[in-house]
C-alpha positions in Angstrom: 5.0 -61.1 4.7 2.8 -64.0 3.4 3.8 -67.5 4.3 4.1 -68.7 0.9 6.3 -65.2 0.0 8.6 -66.8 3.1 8.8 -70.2 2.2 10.0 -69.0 -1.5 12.4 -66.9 0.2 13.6 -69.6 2.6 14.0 -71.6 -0.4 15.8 -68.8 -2.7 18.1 -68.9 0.2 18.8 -72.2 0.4 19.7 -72.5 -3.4 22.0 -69.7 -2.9 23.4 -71.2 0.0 24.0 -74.9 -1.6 25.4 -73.0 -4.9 28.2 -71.7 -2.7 30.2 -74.3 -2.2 33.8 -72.4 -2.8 32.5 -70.0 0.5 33.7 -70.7 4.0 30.7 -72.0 6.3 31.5 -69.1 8.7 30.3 -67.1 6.1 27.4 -68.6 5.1 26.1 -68.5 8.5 26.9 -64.7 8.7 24.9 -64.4 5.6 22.2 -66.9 7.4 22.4 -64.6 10.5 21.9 -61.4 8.6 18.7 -62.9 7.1 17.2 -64.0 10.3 18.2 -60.5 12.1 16.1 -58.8 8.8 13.1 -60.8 9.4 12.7 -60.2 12.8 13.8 -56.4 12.2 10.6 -56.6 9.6 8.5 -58.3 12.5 9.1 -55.4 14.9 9.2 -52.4 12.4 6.2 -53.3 11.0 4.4 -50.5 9.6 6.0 -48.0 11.9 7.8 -45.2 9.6 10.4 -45.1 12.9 13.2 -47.8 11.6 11.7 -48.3 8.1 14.4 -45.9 6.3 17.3 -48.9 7.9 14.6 -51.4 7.8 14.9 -50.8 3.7 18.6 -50.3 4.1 19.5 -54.1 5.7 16.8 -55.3 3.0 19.0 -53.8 0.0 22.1 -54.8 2.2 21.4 -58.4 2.6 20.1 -59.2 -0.9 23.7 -57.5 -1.9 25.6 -59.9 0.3 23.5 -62.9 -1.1 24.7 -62.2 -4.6 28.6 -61.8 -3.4 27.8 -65.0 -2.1 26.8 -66.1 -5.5 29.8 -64.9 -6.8 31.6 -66.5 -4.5 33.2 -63.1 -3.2 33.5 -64.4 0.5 35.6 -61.2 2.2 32.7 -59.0 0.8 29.8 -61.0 1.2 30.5 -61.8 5.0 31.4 -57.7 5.6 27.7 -57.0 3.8 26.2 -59.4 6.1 27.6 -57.7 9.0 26.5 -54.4 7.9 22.9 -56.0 6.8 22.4 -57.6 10.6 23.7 -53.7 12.1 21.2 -52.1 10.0 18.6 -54.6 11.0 19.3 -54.3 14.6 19.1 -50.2 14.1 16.0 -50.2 12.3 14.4 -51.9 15.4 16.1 -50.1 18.2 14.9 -47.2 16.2 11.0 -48.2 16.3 11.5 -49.0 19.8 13.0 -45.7 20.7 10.0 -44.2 19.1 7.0 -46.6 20.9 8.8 -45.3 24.3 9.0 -41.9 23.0 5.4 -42.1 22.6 4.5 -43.6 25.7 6.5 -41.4 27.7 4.3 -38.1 25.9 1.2 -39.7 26.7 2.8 -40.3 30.4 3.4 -36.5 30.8 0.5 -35.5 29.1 -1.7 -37.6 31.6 0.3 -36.3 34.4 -0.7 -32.9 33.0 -4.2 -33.4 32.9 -4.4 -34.5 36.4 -2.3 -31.1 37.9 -4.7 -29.4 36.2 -7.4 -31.1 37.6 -5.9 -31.4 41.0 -5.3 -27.5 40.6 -9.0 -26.9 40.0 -10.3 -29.0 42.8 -7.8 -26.8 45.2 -9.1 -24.0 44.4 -12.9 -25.0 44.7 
C-alpha cells in the first residue's frame, strides 16, 4: 500500500472517528485496534495466497464496523471490530503456518538428499 493511499486512509479514519461523537471511546478504540491489526495482517500476508482469503475477510469486516460506527450503532460496530482484528490475526497465523510448512519440506527434502548421498558413498 502506497504512502499517500495510507495517509488518505488514516485520514478517512479519523473523520469517521471525529464524526462519532454519540460512540463510547471503548469502542472507537476497538474499531482503531481492528484497523491497526488489518494493516499489519496486510504487511505479513503480503502477496502470499496462504491468509489472503481472511486477509480479504477482516478488510470487508472492518470497513463494515467503520460504517456502524457512522451510524452510530455502537453494540454492532464494536462486535465487527472484534471479528475484523480475529480475522486479521488468522489471516497471518495462516501465512505463517504456511512459510514453516514450506521450510520444514525443504528441511526433509535436504535431509533426503543427503541419505541418498550418504547411501551412495556407503556403498562405494
Amino acid at each position: 500500500m502506497s504512502t499517500l493511499t495510507r495517509g488518505l486512509l488514516l485520514g478517512a479514519t479519523l473523520v469517521t472517528l471525529t464524526a462519532c461523537g454519540g460512540v463510547s471511546e471503548l469502542t472507537r478504540q476497538q474499531v482503531a485496534r481492528s484497523e491497526t491489526a488489518v494493516r499489519q495482517a496486510e504487511t505479513s500476508v503480503g502477496n502470499s495466497e496462504a491468509g489472503a482469503i481472511e486477509l480479504q475477510q477482516a478488510r470487508d469486516t472492518f470497513a463494515e464496523a467503520q460504517r456502524e460506527l457512522t451510524a452510530k450503532n455502537e453494540t454492532r460496530a464494536q462486535r465487527l471490530a472484534v471479528q475484523a482484528e480475529l480475522e486479521a490475526q488468522l489471516a497471518v497465523a495462516k501465512t505463517q503456518n504456511a512459510q514453516a510448512r514450506r521450510a520444514a519440506d525443504e528441511l526433509l527434502a535436504s535431509i533426503q538428499t543427503l541419505r541418498q548421498e550418504t547411501e551412495r558413498s556407503d556403498t562405494r
